[in-house]
N, C-alpha and C positions, 0 to 999 in steps of 0.2 A: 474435558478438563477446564476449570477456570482458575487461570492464576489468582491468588490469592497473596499474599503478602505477610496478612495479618497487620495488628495495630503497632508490633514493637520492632517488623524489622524495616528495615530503608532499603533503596531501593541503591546498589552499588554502582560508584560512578563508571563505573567499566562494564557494567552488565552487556552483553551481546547482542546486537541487534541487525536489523536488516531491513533497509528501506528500498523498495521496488519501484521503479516511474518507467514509462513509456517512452517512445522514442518521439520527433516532431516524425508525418508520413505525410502524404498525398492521398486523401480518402478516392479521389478518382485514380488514380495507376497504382499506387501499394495494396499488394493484396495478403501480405503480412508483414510483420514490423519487428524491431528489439526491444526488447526491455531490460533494464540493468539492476540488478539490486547490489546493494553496496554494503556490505558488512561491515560493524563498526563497531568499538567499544565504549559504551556512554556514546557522547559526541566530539570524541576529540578524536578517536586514534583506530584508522582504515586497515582491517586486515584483510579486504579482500573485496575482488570486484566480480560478479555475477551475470551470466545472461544466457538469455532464452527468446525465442522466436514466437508471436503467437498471434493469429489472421486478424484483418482488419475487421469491425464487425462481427466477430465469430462467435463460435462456444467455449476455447479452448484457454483460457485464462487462466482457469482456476487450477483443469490438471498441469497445462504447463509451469505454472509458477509452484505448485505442490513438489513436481518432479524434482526442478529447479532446484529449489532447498532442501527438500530428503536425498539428493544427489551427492550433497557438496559437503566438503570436506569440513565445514562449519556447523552442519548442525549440529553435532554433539554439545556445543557451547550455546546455541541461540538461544534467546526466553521469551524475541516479541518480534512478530513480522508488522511492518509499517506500508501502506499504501499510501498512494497520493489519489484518494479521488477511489470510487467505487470500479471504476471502467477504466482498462486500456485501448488501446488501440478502437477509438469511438466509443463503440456500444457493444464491447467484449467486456461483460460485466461478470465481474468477483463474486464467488459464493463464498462471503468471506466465514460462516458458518465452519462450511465444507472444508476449505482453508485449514482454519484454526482445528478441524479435526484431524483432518487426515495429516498433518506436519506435526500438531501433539503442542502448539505454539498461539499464544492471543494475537490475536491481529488488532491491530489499530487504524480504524479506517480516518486520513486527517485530510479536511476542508478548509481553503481558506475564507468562505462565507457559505453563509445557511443555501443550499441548493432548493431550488425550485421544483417539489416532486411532482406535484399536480402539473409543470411544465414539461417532464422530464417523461412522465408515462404519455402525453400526450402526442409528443415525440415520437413516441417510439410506437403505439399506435399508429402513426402520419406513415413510417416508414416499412409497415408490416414486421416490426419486432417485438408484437405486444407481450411474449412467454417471456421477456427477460423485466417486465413489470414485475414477477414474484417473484424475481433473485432482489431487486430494489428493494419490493416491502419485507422479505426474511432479514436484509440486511440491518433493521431495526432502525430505534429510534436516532437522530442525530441529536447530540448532547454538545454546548458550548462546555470547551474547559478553557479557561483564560481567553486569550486571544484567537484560537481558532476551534472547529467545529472538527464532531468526529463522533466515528459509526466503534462498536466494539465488537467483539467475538470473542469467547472465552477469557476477559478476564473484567476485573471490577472498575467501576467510575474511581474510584479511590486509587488505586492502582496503578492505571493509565495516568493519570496525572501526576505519579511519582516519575514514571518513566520516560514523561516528555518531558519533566523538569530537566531531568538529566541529558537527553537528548537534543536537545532543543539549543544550541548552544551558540548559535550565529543568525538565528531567525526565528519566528513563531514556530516555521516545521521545523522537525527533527529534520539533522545534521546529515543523517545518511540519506534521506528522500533528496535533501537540496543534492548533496552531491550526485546521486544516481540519476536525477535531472541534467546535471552540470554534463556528465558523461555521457549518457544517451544519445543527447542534445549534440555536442561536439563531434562523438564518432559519427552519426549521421548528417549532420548539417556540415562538418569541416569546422564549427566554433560553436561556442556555446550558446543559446540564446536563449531569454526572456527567463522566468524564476519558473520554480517548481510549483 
């Protein structure tokens, strides 16, 4: 399914959404991490805070953040899952594809600058992770929309850019990414640090 819009409707300042980030870890002793997503309407008003557990490194990203949201009391209302970045926890890399089908929801994958792919598969070659190279290139092309960079999955360039208008509302990323950062960050560290 690809969210569509159309040309006459707007995108509602309260639409549902859900921004997912990672927690800070220790890639030598953590051998799995938190990740929080944070429900929100538009970008002003929190109904709810989310999370799930998924290996440092691993394979397990996509089904646990899938479970995550088809779990919770909130999907019936969602309309767009928001990442920060393609990967949690390292190089536990999002089929955001898979994502956006099996939850029924477009993903929005958001970058705060153009990523280095030809650095990023070389990477992961170096470290013996070369099969998560084809979740990277399925992830498609990155598209600049205003100020920052971003991957899609089931819905349109047009589209996306109604909903980070909205979202967007204290920073270039959407409102619920900063804060499931802000969260993460704090329950694991004891305070929050550094931006989403």
């Amino acid at each position: 399914m690809i969210l569509s819009l159309g040309n006459d409707k707007l995108v509602k300042k309260e639409i549902r959404v859900i921004g997912i980030d990672d927690s800070p870890f220790d890639k030598f002793k953590d051998k799995s991490i938190l990740i929080v997503g944070v429900v929100m309407r538009g970008g002003s008003w929190v109904d709810g805070v989310l999370s799930a557990k998924v290996n440092v490194d691993g394979n397990d990203a996509t089904k646990n953040i899938t479970k995550m949201i088809n779990k919770c009391k909130f999907k019936p209302q969602l309309q767009c899952v928001f990442l920060n970045g393609i990967a949690v926890a390292g190089f536990n890399v999002i089929d955001i594809r898979e994502l956006s089908k099996k939850t029924n929801l477009p993903v929005i994958v958001t970058i705060r600058s153009r990523p280095n792919i030809d650095k990023i598969k070389k990477t992961l070659i170096k470290i013996n992770k070369k099969e998560k190279i084809k979740l990277i290139e399925k992830a498609g092309e990155v598209i600049k929309i205003d100020n920052i960079f971003v991957q899609l999955a089931g819905i349109k360039i047009e589209d996306a850019r109604e909903i980070l208008k909205v979202s967007c509302t204290r920073s270039f990323l959407p409102e619920p990414l900063r804060l499931a950062h802000i969260i993460s960050s704090g329950i694991v560290s004891g305070e929050s640090k550094g931006r989403a």
